[in-house]
N, C-alpha and C positions, 0 to 999 in steps of 0.2 A: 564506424559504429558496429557494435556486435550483433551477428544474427538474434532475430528471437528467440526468445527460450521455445522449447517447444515440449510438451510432455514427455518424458525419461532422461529430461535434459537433467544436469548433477543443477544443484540450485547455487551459485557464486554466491562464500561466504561473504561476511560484511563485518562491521563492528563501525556503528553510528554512537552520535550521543542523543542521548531523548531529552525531554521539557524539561527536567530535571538538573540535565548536565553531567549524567551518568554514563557509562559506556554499555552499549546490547550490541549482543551481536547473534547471527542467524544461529549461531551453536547452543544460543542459549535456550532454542527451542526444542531442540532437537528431542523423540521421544512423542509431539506433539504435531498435528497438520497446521499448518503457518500459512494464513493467509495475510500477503505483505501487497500492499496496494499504494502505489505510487499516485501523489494525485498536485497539482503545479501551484496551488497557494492556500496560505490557512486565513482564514477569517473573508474569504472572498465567497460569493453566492453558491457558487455551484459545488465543491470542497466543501463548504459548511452542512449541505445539504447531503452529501456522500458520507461525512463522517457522523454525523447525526443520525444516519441511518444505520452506519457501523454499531454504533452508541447502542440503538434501539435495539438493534439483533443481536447488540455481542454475550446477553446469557445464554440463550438458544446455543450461537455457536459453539459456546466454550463448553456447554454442555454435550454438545456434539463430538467434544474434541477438537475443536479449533479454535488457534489464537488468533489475535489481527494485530498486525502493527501497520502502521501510516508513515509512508516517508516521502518529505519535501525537500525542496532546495531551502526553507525558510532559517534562520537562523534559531537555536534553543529558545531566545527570550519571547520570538514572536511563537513560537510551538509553546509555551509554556502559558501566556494570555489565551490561544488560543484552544486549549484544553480546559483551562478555570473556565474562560467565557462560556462554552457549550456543553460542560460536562463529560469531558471525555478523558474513559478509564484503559484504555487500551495506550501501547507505547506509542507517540509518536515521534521520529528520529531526524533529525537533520543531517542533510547529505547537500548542502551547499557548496560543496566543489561538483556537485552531480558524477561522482567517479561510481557512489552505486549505483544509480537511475540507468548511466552510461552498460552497465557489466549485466544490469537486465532489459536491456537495449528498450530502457521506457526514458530515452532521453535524444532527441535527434531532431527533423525536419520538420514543422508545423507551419500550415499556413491559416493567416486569419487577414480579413478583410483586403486582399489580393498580396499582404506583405508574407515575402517565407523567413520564417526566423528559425532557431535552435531553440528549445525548450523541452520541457517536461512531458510527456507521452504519456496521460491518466491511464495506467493498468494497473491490474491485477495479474499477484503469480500466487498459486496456490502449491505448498510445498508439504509434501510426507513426512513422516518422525525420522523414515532416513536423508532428510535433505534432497529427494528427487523432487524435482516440478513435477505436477500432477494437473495442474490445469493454467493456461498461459493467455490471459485477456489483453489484447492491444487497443487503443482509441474508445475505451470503454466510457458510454456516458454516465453521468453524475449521479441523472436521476432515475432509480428505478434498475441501480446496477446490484445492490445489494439481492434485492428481491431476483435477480436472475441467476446472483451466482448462487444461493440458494437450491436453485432447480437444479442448478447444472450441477452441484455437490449432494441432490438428491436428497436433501434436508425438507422435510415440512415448511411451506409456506405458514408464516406467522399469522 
């Protein structure tokens, strides 16, 4: 597994397909600060409640200068219900082989109820218009993660 990103790190391009079935990839942002947030299932509680909150904040952000895209293991069609169901306008991308998650090392070691599995690593990496990470969140929780990275991006609380 690759070290964390850590602030000045270069940000590993990508090219996913979003709900759509289109192709994005990190170039597409460039120009723009990218906040790209890894998070392990769509329509499940904690994920619903994390992009709902993205949802909520994303004029502020964009106003700010920040985009958000969402990337899971999930496949396009369940990323596609799961955008109609909760109203979400930001991209969300599937990386179902996890080779992105893996290159932002938000993919590895988890333990839940004494079992240790591989999975999904819910972070946030926050990326500059030149593609440098600027802010690098590991194990970040669901609820109350937006409202932090806010602070730490030094934006107005809503």
């Amino acid at each position: 597994m690759p070290e964390r990103l850590i602030p000045g790190a270069a940000a590993p391009d990508f090219t996913l397909k979003n709900a759509e079935g289109q192709e994005v990839s990190l170039r597409d942002f460039r120009g723009r600060h990218t906040v790209i947030y890894f998070y392990p299932a769509a329509s499940t509680p904690g994920c619903t409640k994390q992009a709902c909150d993205f949802r909520d904040s994303l004029a502020s952000l964009q106003q700010a200068g920040y985009d958000v895209v969402g990337i899971s293991p999930d496949p396009v069609g369940k990323l596609a219900k799961f955008a109609a169901a909760e109203g979400l306008t930001f991209p969300l991308l599937s990386d179902e082989d996890h080779a992105v998650a893996e290159a932002y090392a938000a993919w590895g070691e988890k333990k839940n109820y004494g079992k240790t599995y591989q999975g999904l690593i819910r972070s946030t990496i926050v990326v500059d218009p030149e593609g440098t990470v600027t802010i690098a969140q590991y194990n970040v929780r669901a609820t109350g993660h937006v409202a932090k990275l806010r602070r730490d991006l030094k934006l107005d609380a809503e």
